[in-house]
C-alpha positions in Angstrom: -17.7 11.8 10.6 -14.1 12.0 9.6 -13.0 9.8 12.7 -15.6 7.3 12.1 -14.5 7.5 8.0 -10.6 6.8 9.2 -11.5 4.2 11.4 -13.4 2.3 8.7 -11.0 2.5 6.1 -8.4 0.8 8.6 -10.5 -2.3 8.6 -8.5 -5.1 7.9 -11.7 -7.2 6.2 -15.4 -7.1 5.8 -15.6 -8.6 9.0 -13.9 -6.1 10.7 -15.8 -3.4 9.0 -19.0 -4.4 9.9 -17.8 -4.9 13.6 -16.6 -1.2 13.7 -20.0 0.0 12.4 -21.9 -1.9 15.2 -19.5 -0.8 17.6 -21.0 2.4 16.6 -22.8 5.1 18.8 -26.6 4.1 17.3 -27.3 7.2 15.4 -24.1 7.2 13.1 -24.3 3.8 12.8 -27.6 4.2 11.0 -26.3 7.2 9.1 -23.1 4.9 8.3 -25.0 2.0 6.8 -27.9 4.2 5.5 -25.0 5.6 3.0 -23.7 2.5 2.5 -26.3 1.3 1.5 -27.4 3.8 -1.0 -24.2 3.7 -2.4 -24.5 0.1 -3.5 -28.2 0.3 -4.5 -26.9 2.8 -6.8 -23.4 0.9 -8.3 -25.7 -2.4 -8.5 -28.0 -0.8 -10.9 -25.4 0.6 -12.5 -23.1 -2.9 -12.7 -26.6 -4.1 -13.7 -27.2 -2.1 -17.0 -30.1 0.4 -15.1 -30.1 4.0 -16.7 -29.0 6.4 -13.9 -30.8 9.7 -13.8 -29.2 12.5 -11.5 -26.0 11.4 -10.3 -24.1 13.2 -8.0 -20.4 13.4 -8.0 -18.0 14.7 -5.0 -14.0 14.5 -3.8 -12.1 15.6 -1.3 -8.8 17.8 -1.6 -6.1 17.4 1.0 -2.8 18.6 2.2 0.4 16.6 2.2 -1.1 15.9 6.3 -3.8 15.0 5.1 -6.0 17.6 6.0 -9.1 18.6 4.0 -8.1 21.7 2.2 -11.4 21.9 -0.8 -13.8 19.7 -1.3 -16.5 20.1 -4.2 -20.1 18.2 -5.3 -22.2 18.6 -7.5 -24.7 16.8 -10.6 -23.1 15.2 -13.0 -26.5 14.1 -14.8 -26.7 11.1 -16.4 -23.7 9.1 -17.5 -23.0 5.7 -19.1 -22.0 3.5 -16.0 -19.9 4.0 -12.9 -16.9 4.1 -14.0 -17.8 7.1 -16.1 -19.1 8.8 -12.7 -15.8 8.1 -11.1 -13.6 9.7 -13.9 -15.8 12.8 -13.8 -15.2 13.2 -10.0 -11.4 12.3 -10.3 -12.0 15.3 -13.3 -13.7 17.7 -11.6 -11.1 17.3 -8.4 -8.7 18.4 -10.6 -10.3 20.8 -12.3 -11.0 22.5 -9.0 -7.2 21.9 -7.9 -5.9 23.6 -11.0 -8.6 26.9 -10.2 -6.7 27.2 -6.6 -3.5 26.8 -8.3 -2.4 23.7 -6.2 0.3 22.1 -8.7 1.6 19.1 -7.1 -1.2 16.5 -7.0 -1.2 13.4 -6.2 -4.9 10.9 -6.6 -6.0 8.7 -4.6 -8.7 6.6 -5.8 -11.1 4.2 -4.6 -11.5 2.0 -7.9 -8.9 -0.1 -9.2 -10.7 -0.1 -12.4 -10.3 3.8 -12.5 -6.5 3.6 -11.8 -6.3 1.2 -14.7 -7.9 3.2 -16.9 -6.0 6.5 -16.1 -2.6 5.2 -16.2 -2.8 3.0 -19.4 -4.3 3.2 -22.9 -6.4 0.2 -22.8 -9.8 2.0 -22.0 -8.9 5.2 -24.4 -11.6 3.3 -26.7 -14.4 3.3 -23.9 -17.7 5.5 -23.3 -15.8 7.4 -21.2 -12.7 7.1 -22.8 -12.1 11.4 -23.7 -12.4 11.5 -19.5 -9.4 9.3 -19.1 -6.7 10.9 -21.8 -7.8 14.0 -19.8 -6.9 12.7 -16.6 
């Protein structure tokens, strides 16, 4: 899956995206746009005001090579939106880095919103505000 993930991140638009998944081996290209999809059922209802019960959180820790050194997941209950489910990912990634005394860290994150929100003061008022300051 970690080939397949690599190539899909190097797509240059939606276009190409798509055309990578259909170029696809048929099985992984269902388990590709299965999680896709339940990825943006979930952030839909979310942008759309629905109450989210049972959300699960995950990250990925990796060496300087890029190479997966930890990775963690877990329930993160309820929250307020997805942004808050973001911040408590990007949280618990470093939370788990600290535990395995890895001191140089660098994130890499998905949302622009989140990178906002971590490196300035403007959503220190928010829901989730108390995730960001601890960021």
């Amino acid at each position: 899956m970690e080939q397949t993930r690599l190539v899909l991140l190097s797509a240059k638009s939606a276009k190409d995206f798509v055309w990578n998944v259909l170029q696809l081996e048929q099985s992984l290209a269902c388990k590709v746009s299965l999680l896709l999809w339940k990825w943006w059922d979930v952030r839909n209802k979310v942008n759309g005001g629905d109450p989210i019960q049972n959300i699960h959180n995950g990250f990925i820790i990796r060496d300087y090579t890029g190479e997966h050194v930890l990775a963690g997941a877990g329930n993160a209950g309820q929250l307020h939106d997805a942004l808050m489910a973001e911040a408590v990912s990007c949280l618990k990634a470093l939370e788990t880095a600290e535990l395995y005394g890895i001191s140089h860290v660098q994130l890499d994150v998905d949302s622009s919103v989140l990178k906002e929100a971590i490196t300035c003061d403007a959503y220190d008022r928010a829901p989730c505000g108390v995730f960001f300051t601890d960021i």
